[in-house]
C-alpha positions in Angstrom: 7.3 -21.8 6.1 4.3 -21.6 4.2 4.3 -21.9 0.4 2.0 -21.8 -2.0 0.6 -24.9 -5.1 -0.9 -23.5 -8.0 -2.3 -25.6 -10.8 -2.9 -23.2 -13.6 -5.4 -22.9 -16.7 -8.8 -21.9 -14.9 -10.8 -19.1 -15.7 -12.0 -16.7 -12.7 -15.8 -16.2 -12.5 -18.4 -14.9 -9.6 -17.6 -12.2 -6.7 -14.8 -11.1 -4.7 -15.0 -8.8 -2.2 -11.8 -5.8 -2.0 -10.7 -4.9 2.0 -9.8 -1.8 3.1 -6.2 -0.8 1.9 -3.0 -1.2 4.2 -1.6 1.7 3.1 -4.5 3.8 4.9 -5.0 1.4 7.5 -1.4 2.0 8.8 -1.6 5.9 9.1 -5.1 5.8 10.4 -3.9 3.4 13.2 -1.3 5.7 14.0 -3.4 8.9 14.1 -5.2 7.1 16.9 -2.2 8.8 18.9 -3.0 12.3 18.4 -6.2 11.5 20.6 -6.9 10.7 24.7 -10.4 9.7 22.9 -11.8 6.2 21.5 -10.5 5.5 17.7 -12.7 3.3 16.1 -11.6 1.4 12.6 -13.9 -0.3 10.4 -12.9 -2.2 7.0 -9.4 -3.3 8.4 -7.7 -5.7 6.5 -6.4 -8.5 8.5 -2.8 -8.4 7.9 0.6 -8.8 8.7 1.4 -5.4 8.4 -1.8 -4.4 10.2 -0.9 -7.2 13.2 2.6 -5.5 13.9 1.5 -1.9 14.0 -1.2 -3.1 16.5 1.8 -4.6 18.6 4.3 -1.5 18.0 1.0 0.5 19.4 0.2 -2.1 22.2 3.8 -1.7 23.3 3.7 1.8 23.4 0.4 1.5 25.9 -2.2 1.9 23.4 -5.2 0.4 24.6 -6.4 -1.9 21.4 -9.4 -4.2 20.9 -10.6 -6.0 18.1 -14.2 -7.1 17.6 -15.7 -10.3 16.2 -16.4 -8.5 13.0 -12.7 -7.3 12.7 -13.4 -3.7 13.4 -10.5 -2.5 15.6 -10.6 0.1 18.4 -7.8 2.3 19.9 -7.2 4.7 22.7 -4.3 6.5 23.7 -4.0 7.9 26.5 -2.1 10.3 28.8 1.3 8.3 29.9 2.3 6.7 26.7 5.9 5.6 26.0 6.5 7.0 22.8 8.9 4.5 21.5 9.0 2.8 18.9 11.9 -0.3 18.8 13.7 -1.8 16.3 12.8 -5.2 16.8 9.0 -3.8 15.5 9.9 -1.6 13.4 12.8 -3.9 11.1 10.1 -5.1 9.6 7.9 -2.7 8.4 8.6 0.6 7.0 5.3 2.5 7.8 6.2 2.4 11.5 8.0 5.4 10.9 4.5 7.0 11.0 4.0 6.9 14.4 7.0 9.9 14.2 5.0 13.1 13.8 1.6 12.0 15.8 4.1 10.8 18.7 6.2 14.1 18.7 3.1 16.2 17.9 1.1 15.0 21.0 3.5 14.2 23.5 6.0 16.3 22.3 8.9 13.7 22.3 9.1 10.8 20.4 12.2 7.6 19.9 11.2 5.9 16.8 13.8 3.4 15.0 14.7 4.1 11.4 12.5 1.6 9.3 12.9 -1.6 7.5 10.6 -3.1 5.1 10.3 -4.4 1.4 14.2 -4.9 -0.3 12.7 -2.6 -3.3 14.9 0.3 -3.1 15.4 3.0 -0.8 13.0 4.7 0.7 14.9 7.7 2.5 12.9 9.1 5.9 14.8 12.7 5.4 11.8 14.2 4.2 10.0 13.6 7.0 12.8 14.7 9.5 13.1 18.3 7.1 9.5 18.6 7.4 9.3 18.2 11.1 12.1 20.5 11.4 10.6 23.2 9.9 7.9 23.0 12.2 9.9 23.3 15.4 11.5 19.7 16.0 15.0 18.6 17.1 15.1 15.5 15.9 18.7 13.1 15.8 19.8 9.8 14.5 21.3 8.3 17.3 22.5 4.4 17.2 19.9 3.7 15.1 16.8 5.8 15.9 15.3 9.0 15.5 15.5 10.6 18.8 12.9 14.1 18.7 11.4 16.7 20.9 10.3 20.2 20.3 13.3 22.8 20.5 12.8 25.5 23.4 11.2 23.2 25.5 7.7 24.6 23.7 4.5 22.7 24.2 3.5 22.5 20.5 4.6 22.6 17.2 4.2 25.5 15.0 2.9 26.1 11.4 5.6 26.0 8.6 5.5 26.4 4.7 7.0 22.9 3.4 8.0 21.7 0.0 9.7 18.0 -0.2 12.4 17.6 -2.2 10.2 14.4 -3.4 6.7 13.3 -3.4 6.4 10.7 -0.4 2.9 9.3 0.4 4.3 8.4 4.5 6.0 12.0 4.5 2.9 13.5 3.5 0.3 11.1 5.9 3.4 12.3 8.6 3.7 15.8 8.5 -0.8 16.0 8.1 -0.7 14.0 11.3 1.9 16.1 12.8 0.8 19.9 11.5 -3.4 18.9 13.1 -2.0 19.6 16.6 0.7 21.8 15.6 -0.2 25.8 16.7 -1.0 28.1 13.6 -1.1 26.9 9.7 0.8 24.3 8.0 1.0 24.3 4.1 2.8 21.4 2.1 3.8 22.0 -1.1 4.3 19.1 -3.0 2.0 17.0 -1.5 1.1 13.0 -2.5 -2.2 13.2 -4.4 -3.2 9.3 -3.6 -6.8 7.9 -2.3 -5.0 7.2 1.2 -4.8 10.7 1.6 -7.9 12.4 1.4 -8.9 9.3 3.5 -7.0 10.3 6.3 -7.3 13.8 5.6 -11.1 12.6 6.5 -10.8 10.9 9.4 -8.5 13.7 11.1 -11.2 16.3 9.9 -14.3 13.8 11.6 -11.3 13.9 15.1 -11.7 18.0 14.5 -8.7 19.2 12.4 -8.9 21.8 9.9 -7.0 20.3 6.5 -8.0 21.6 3.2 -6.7 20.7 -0.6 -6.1 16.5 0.6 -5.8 14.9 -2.9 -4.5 17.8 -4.5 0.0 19.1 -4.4 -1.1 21.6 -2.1 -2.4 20.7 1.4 -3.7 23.3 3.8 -3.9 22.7 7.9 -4.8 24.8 10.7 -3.4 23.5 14.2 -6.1 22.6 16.5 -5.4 22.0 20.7 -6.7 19.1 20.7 -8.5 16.1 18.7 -11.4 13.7 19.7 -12.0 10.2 18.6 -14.1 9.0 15.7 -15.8 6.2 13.6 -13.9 5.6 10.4 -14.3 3.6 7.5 -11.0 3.1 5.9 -10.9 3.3 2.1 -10.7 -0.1 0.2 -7.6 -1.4 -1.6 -7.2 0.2 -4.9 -3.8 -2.4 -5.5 -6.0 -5.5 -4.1 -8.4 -4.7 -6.6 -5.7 -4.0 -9.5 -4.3 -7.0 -8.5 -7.8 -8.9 -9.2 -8.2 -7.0 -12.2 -5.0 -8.0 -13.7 -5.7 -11.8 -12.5 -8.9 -12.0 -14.3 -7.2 -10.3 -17.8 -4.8 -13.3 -18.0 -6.7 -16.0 -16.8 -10.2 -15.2 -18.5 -13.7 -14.8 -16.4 -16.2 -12.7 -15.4 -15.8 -11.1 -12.1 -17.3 -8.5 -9.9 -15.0 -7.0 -7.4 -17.2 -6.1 -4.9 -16.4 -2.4 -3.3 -13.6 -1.7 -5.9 -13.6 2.2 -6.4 -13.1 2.4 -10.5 -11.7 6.5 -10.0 -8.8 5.3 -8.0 -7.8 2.9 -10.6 -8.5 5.1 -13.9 -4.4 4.5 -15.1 -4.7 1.1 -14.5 -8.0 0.3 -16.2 -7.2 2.5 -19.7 -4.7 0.3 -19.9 -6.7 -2.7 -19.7 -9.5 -1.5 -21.9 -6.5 -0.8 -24.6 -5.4 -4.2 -24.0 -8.7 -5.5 -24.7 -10.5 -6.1 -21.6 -14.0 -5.4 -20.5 -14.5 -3.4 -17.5 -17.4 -2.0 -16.6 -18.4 0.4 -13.5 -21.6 -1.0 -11.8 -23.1 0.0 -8.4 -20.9 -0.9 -5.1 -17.6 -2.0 -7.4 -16.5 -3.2 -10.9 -17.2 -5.9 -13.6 -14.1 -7.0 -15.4 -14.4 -9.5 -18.5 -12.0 -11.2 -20.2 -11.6 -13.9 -23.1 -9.8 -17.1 -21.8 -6.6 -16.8 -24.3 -4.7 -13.1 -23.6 -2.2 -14.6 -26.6 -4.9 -14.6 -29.2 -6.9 -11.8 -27.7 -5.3 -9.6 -25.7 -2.6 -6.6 -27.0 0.6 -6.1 -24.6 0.5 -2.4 -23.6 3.5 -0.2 -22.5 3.5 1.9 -19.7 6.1 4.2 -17.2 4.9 3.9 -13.4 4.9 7.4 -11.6 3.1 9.1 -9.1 -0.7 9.3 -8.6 -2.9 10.0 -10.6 0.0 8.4 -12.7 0.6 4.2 -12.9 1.2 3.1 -9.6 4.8 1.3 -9.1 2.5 -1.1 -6.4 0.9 -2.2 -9.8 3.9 -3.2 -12.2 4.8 -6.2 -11.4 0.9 -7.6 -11.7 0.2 -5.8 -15.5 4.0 -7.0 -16.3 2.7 -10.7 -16.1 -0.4 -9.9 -18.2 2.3 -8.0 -20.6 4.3 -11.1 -20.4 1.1 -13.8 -22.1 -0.8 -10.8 -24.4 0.0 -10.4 -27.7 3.0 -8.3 -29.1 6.1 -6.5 -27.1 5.8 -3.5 -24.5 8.6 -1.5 -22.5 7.5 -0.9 -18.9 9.9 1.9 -16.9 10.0 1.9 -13.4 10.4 5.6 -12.0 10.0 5.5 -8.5 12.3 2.6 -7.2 15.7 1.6 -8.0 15.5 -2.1 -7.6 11.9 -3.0 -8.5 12.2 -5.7 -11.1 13.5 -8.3 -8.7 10.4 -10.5 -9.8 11.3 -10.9 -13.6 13.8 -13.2 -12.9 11.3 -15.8 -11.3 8.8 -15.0 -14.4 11.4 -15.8 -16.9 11.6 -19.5 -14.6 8.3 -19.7 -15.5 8.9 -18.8 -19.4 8.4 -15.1 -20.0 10.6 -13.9 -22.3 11.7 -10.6 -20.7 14.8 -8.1 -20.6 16.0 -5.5 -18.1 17.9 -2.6 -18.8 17.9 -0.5 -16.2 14.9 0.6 -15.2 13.3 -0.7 -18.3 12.3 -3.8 -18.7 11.0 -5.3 -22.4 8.5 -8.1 -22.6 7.9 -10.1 -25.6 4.4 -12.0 -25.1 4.3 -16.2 -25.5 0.9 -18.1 -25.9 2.1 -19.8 -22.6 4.1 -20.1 -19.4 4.7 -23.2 -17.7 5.0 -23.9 -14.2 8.2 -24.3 -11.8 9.3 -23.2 -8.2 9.7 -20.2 -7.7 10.6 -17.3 -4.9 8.8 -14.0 -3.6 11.2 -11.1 -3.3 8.8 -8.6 -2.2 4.8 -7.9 -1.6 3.9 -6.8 -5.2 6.2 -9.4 -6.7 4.4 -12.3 -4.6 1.5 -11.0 -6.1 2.6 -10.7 -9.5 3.6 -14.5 -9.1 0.4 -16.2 -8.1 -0.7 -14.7 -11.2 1.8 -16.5 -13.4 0.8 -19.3 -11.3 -2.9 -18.8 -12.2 -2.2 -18.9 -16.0 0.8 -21.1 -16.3 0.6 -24.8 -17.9 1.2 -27.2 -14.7 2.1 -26.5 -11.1 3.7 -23.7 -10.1 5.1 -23.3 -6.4 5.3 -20.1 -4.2 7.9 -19.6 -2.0 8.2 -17.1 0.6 4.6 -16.1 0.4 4.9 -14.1 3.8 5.8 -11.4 1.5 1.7 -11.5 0.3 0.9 -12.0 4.0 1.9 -8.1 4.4 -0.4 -7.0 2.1 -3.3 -9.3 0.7 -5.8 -10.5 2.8 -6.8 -14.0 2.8 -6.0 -14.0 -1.5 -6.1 -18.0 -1.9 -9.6 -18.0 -0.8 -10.2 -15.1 -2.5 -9.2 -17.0 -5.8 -10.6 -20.1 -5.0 -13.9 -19.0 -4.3 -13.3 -17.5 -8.3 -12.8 -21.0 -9.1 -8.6 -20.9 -9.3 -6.9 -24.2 -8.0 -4.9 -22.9 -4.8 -3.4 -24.6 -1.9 -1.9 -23.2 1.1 0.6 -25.7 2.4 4.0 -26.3 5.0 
């Protein structure tokens, strides 16, 4: 299993380019399926994630073929087995996408209930509600949800629906779902993140009618039938708060290249109150930072919600800058249950930190030092390279097919920065 050797204590300088986010690469792989037409995706990040919903897609009969420049195309057509089994899906919890185009299309549709990240639950109900509303029959049956349309009708029809919670996979689902679905669909409620007016754009390019993607209320009128497309997908807001973060506790001068600044505006207030430099130049942003966050930097408090709140996908990384800065700040985590799972490994590595529920205080020290330690999750892998980065010594990261999911290629990323970064056995 691969792990990763840090050597901390070197400042970040030159260019890093950001990929195109997973979280809009997954739905916009699965919309592929509400088309007999050529999908083409450019800007996909190649990872894990990314490599099992092209397999849960090849499986299904999804023609798929990637270029030499990484651009991926997909068709779907007529004959499909509109399965998806557990043995893909245990792994990743954005496989329950392939729900609503499936059922929507096809009109049937055996997708297992998801696995993914052990960060809380992450309940698929309001996806099955919403469907329901719009004409499905769906059961949970051994382990999988088993749905068709009810009256043996070709299509799904229009509903007014209001989740109980905001859910960004929900939302991307029911979109999918509702641009084939006969008459108008209105959610109420809807998730307000960059991912999805990005889909919202490539379904409009394949010919549906959606109105109000990025906004709580999202408007779409059922088409018959969609036809393939070009599509850039969007790049990585959390790759590129990831980087951000990285550069504020190390020190440096960085431009991440294609970095959209108004996706990240929570996150970046934060660091300019901290005492970083960012600035918004053409194609990305500059982020400048003095080499000692101790002596220079002010620890900043913050309560993650939804968009265009502080992202939870972020908490873990600011929580490490929190932990060297200056000062103490309370961080609250609102949207999942058991998100703090990283702390423990930062305190290995000499954060002074304490959880109390969904609070966690952090008293800053002028230093960490490096030890072993063990990714729980994606975000938390993340937030420990970064300790990794800053800490006195050698740190090792364990379990670093968690950062596989969802960061492409990061330790050559960081070592083109200048960070000393070893993939090994």
């Amino acid at each position: 299993m691969d792990q990763l050797i840090i050597k901390g204590g070197k400042t970040l300088s030159g260019e890093v380019s950001i990929s195109g986010a997973k979280n809009a690469a997954l739905p916009e792989l699965c919309a592929a399926l509400l088309t007999r037409e050529e999908v083409v995706l450019h800007n996909v990040p190649d990872l894990q994630d990314v490599a099992t919903m092209k397999k849960l897609l090849s499986n299904m009969g999804v023609a798929i073929h990637t270029t030499a420049s990484g651009d991926i195309s997909l068709k779907a057509v007529e004959g499909l087995k509109p399965e998806a089994p557990y043995e893909l899906v245990k792994t990743m919890r954005a496989s329950v996408l392939a729900l609503g185009p499936l059922l929507s299309r096809f009109g049937v549709a055996r997708v297992s209930l998801p696995g993914g990240c052990a960060i809380g639950s992450r309940p698929v109900d309001q996806h099955i509600k919403g469907l329901q509303a719009m004409g499905a029959d769906i059961k949970v049956e051994h382990g999988y949800m088993i749905a068709s349309i009810m009256g043996g009708k070709r299509r799904l029809h229009g509903a007014r629906i209001t989740t109980d919670m905001v859910t960004v996979t929900g939302t991307e689902n029911l979109m999918m779902a509702a641009s084939l679905a006969e008459g108008e669909t209105v959610l109420e409620n809807a998730a307000q993140e960059p991912e999805i007016p990005d889909l919202a754009d490539m379904l409009s390019a394949m010919g549906a009618r959606i109105e109000g993607a990025g906004t709580s209320k999202i408007r779409i009128q059922g088409v018959e039938a969609l036809h393939g497309v070009h599509h850039r997908v969007v790049s990585d807001r959390i790759e590129a708060g990831t980087f951000l973060c990285a550069v504020a506790c190390t020190g440096g001068d960085v431009f991440l290249k294609g970095a959209n600044p108004q996706h990240l505006e929570a996150v970046i207030e934060k660091l300019i109150s901290a005492g970083v430099t960012i600035e918004e130049a053409p194609g990305g942003i500059r982020v400048k930072a003095p080499k000692d966050p101790f002596v220079h930097l002010k620890a900043q408090s913050f309560r993650t919600t939804e968009y265009p709140g502080f992202p939870t996908d972020m908490q873990a990384q600011f929580m490490v800058l929190n932990a060297v800065a200056k000062g103490h700040a309370k961080v609250t985590e609102t949207i999942f249950e058991n998100r703090f799972m990283h702390v423990n490994e930062l305190v290995r590595l000499g954060a002074q930190i304490e959880i109390d529920g969904k609070v966690a205080m952090i008293e800053g020290v002028p230093e960490l030092s490096g030890a072993e330690v063990m990714a729980t999750d994606l975000r938390a892998s993340a937030s420990l390279v970064m300790a990794g980065l800053v800490a006195k010594g050698e740190t090792r990261v364990q379990r670093i097919y968690h950062l596989d999911r969802g960061y492409e290629k990061m330790e050559s990323k960081l070592r083109a920065l200048g960070a000393d970064i070893e993939r090994v056995k």
